[in-house]
Each structure stands twice: as C-alpha cells, then as structure tokens.
N, C-alpha and C positions, 0 to 999 in steps of 0.2 A: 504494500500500500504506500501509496507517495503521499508525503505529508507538507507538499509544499504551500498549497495553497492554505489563507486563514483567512475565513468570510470576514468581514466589517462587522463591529459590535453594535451597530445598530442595523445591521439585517441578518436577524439570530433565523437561526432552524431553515427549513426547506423553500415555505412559500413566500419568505419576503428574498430569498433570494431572485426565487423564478421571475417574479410580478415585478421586481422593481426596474429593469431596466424597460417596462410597458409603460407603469405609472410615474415612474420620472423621465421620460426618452429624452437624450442630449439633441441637442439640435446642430446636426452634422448635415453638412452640405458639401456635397462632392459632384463634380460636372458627370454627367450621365448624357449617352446617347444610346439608341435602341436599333435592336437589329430583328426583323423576321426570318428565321430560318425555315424554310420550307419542309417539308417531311416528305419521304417516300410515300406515305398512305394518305397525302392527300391534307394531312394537317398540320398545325404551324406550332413553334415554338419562339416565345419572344426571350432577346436574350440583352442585360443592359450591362452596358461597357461602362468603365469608366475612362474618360477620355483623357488623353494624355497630352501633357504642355506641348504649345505649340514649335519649343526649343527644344523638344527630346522627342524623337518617334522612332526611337530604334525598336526596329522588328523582333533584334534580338534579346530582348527581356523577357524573363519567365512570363507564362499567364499563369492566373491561379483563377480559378472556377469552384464559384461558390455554388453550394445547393441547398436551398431553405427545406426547413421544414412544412407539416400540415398546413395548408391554407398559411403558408409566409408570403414572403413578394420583395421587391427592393426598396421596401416600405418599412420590414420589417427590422427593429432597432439594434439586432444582432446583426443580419445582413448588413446596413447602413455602416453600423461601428466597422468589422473587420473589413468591410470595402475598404473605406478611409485608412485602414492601418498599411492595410496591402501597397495600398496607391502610394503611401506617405512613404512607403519601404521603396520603391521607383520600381516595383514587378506593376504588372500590367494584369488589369483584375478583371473579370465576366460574370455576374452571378445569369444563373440557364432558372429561368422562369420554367416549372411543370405543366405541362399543358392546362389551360384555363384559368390557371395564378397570377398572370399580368394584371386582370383587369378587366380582359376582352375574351369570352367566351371560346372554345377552341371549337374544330369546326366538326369534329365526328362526336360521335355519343358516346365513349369510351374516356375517359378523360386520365389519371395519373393514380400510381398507389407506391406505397410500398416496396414493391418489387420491382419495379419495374424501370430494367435497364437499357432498355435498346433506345430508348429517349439520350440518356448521358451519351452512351457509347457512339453515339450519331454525334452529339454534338464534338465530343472527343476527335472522332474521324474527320470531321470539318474542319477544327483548327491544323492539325498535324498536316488536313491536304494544303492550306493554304500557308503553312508554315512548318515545313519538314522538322525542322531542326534546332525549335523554340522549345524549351523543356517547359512539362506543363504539369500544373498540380490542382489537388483539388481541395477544397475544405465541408464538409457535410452534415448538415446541424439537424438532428433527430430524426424525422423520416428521409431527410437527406442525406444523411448520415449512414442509415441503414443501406440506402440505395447505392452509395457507394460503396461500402463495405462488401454488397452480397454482389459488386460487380465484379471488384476488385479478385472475390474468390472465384468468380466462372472464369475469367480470362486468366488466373494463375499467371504463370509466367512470361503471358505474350500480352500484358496489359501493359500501355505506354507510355501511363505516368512515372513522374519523376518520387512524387511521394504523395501521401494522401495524410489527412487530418479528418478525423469522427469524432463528433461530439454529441455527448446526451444519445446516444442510441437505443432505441427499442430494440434490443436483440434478440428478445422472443414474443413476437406480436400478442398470441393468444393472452400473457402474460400482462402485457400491459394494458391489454381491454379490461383485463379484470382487474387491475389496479386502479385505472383510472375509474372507476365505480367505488372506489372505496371512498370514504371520510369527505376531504376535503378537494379531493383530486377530482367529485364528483364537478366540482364547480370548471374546473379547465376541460372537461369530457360534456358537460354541458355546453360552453361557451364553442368547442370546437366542433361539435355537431350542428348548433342552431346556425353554426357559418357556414357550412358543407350544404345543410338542407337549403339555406337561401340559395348557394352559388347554383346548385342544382336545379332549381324548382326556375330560375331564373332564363339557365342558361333549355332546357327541355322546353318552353315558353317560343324558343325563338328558334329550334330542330327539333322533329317529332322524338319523343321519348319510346328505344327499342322494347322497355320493360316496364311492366306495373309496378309501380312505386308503392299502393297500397297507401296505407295513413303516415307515410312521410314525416307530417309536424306531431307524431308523436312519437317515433324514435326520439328514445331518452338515452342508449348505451351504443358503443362502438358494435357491440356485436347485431344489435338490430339493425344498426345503417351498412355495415359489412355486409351481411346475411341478408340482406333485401336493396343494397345498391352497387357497391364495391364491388361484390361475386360477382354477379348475375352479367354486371356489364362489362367485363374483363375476362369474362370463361373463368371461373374459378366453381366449385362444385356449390359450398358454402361460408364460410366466414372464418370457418375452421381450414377447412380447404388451402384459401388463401393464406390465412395466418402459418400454418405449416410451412408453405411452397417460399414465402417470401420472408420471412424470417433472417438475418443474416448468420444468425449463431453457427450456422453449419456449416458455413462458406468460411468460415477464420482460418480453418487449419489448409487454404490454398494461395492466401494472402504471400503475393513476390514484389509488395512494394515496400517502401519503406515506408508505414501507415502509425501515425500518432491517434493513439483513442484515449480520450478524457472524460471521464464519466465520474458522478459523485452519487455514494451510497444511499444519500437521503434523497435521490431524485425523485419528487413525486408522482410519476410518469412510472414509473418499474421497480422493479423486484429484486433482491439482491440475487434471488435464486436462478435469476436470469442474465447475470452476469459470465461471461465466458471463464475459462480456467487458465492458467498457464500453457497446461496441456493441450488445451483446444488451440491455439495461436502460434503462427509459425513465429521464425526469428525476427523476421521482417518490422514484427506490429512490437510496438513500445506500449502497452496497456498501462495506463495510468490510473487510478481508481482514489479517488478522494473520501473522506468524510464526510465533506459539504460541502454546497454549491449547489446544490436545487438542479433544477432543469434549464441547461443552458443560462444558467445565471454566474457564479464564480466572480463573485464585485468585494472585490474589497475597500480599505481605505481608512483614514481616520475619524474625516466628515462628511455627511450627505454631501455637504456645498464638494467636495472635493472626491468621488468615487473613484475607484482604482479599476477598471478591466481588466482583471487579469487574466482573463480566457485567450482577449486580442492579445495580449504580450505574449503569453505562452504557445499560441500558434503561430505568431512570427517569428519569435525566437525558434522554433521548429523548423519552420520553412527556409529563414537565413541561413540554419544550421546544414539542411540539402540541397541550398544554392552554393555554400562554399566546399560542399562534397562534389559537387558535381564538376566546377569549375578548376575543382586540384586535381582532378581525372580527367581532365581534357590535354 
C-alpha cells in the first residue's frame, strides 16, 4: 500500500473528497478547439484539442488522451484540471468524447459503455496514421479508466502506447452496481442514472428507439438501467452478461505497457474485494492503492482558499517520468 498521498483536514472520509472538486470547480480556462472524427459504422466521435501556442507546433511532442468517465465531457473539473496540467507540461493533450458525451446526440442507437474498445483503439489508429512516430499516452478516469485498462489487456503486447495512467476504476462492474446502492453512494447512483435517463429519453426523441425502454423514469439502480438499456442495445445477454464481459479485472495479467493505477480504499464507487492482487498484474502496471481519496478526488492542502491536486501532480510526475524513459532510449 502506498502511503503517499494525505487528504486535507478539512475534506475528512470519502464523500467530501469525491464532491468537492464538483462543489468548488477552479475556474480553468485552457484554449480548446474540436474535431469530428468520422466512424467506420457510420457515426461520429467529437474529440477536443487543446491548442497549442502559436510559437510552438512541433508535431513532435507527446499526445496524451484523456478518457472521462460516466456521463463526463470536457466540462468535467477533473478532465479540465489534468488538461491544463498536461498542456502547462508542453505535451500536446486530446481528451476522445464517448459517443453522445459532447453534447450532441451520436447518430446510431447504440451509444458507449464500459467495454467498449474499438471507439479508443480507432481513435489510437488515427493519431499514429497521421503521426507515425509521436509517442502517445493515455490517462482514464473511472469508466475511462476501465476502458483502457480492459484495452490495454486485449492488445497485450502489440498495443502502441507509450504508457497509460487509471484512475478510480470499477474493476468488477457487477460489484460496483451493488455498491453504488448502498448508504450514501445511493445519492451518486441516483444522480448518474437521472443523467443517462434524460440523455436517452432525449437523444431516442430525435432516432426511433431499437428497444422498449418500459418505465424508464423509474429505474432507481445501475442494474435496472443495464438490464433494460445498456444490454439490450449493445448485444449483451443481461446486465450480468455485460458486467462479466466488460469488467477489466481479467484483462490485468496481459497488460505490456507501462500503466500507473491509483485507486483509494475508501472509494465510494467499489469494493475492496474488487481490487486486483499482485498476482493478477503483470510487471508492467505500478498498482498504487491509497487509504483515501474518495473517487477521483485525492485534494489535498492546508486551506480551502488554497487546495493541492494531487492526483494532477502525481500523473504528470508519471508521464514526465516515461517521457525521459523514452527519450534516453532513442
């Protein structure tokens, strides 16, 4: 267990970690321009740059590709924060919007989950055509997180990053459905459902919907809205089905990159018993396992007026650390 991280004495226990970089967001402002990348099947991915001084456009700076979590966006105050960290470090940053997360409805009925890689690995493919020999990395903050982890294990040894960073990961889906129904976790499993069912109910309004939704606005748990939307529209059998298939725990032991996972015990979000082992993790992955730190939260500092990010420090210090690996092997 790594003891480095210490929360702020004035955001004790789990949920004032999670909620506070929501309820207080810094107001960062970093130039952003957007891109549509087309799909092979027909539908679109939006993806937003951070654009780069108009004295510096060397091609040859790393990218780093961020991947939000559930219902996140380039909106979201963790996204925003490590943008600006990445950018301020002079690597060149992309966070890859999930289909229908920008803002603007995506164009088929099937929209993003959990598992599902061949979205990343398309975008992967497009920077490397357009830039052979740019070393690229990724950082993936809870269902992003899992999505690159459980990618990272299918392509083993012929995946092309340079290194990858996970944070807060659901490792065993089933597991945190039923987490997030306990106690106070109920209220972040509310809040993330009542957001799914509007994007939904929204986006089905304006494409005929392939499947009966049934009573929609009363899904109250992950497993109702899996088991009557997630499955059905993704070919998954049931909620179960898909929690199984997309899980990343079982994909660890084929991890060939050099992959940083930060994760804190008390996250309200999962289970300790769904934490991976030693055993299950190749060399590769540096498992780092905290205390504390809530769910992608990890804020430290003396004062509110002055909070400390320590999650940004500690994955740039990580990625610095495989930019000056890479560049003393060139």
């Amino acid at each position: 267990m790594n003891a480095q991280f210490k929360p702020a004495w004035w955001l004790p226990g789990p949920h004032f970690q999670t909620l506070w970089p929501t309820l207080a967001p810094r107001k960062i402002q970093i130039p952003l321009y957007n891109e549509r990348l087309e799909l092979p099947d027909g539908d679109f991915l939006d993806l937003s740059w951070v654009r780069q001084n108009n004295q510096d456009k060397s091609s040859s700076k790393p990218i780093v590709v961020v991947l939000h979590g559930l219902n996140g966006s380039i909106h979201s105050p963790y996204a925003k924060g490590i943008m600006q960290a990445i950018h301020q470090q002079g690597f060149r940053c992309v966070l890859m919007h999930f289909r229908g997360c920008s803002g603007v409805p995506n164009r088929l009925p099937r929209s993003y989950h959990s598992g599902e890689t061949n979205d990343l690995n398309t975008v992967i493919s497009e920077l490397i055509k357009r830039e052979k020999n740019t070393p690229i990395y990724a950082v993936g903050y809870s269902l992003g997180g899992n999505v690159l982890l459980k990618w990272l294990g299918e392509t083993g040894n012929k995946n092309p990053l340079k290194a990858a960073v996970a944070i807060s990961v659901p490792f065993e889906l089933a597991k945190t459905a039923d987490r997030l129904n306990q106690g106070f976790s109920k209220v972040y499993q509310w809040g993330l459902i009542r957001e799914l069912i509007k994007l939904h109910k929204h986006k089905f309004k304006i494409i005929p919907a392939p499947i009966h939704f049934g009573d929609i606005d009363k899904f109250r748990t992950f497993w109702d809205f899996d088991n009557n939307i997630t499955a059905p529209l993704h070919g998954f059998k049931s909620a179960e089905d898909y929690y199984q298939q997309s899980s990343c725990r079982q994909y660890l032991g084929h991890v060939d990159v050099p992959t940083l996972i930060l994760h804190a015990i008390n996250d309200p979000f999962t289970t300790v018993d769904s934490l991976p082992t030693p055993k299950e993790i190749t060399s590769k992955i540096s498992l780092e396992i905290m205390k504390e730190g809530g769910h992608v939260g990890f804020v430290t500092g003396k004062t509110p007026w002055q909070p400390i990010y320590w999650l940004e420090r500690k994955i740039i210090q990580f990625l610095k650390q495989q930019d000056n690996f890479l560049l003393a092997s060139l």
